[in-house]
N, C-alpha and C positions, 0 to 999 in steps of 0.2 A: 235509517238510524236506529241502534236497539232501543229500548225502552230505557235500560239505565246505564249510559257509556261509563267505563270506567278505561283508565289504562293500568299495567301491570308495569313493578319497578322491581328490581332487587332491593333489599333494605343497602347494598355498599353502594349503589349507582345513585342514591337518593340527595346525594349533595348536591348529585351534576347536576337534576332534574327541576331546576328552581318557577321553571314556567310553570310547572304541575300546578300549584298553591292560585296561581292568578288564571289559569284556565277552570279552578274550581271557581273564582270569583265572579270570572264572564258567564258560568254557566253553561261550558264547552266540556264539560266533563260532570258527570256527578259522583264520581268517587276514582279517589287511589287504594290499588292493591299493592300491598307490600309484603314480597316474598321475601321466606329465608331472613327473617328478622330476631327467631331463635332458632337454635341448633334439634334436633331431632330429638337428643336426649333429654332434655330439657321440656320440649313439648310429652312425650309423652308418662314424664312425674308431675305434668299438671296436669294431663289427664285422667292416670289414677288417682292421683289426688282429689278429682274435682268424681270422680263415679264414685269415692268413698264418701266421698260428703265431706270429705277435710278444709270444710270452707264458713262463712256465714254470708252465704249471697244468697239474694231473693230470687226462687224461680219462679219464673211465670209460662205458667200452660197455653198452647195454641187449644184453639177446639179439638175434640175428641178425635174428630174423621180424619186432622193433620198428625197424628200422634207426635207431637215435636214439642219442645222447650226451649226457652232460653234461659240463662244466667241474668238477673237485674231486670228493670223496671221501663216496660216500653211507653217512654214519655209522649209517644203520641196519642197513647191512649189514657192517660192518668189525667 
């Protein structure tokens, strides 16, 4: 079993997929992935939007040796 099962949906096939929601519940899943839920051109004007800084989200830094960030506030650790 991986470490963190998830399954993969399309964002149009996600009405079919109503078990998804109660297989999070049982704890038979720990995440859904939702592909294709925006269009290509759309994702990449939030992307230069968001390397310009055209935002007010808090970043928070991983350690140095991960050189990685993320966008918002990881409540696991706050």
């Amino acid at each position: 079993m991986p470490f963190f099962p998830t399954v993969t949906v399309e964002a149009a096939q996600v009405g079919q997929s109503p078990q998804l929601l109660t297989r999070l519940r049982h704890r038979e899943i720990d995440g859904i992935v939702v592909k294709n839920v925006y269009d290509r051109a759309t994702c990449e004007a939030l992307r230069i939007a968001l390397e310009a800084g055209h935002h007010d989200l808090i970043k928070t830094e991983f350690p140095a040796k991960f050189a990685a960030f993320f966008y918002g506030i990881n409540l696991g650790g706050a």
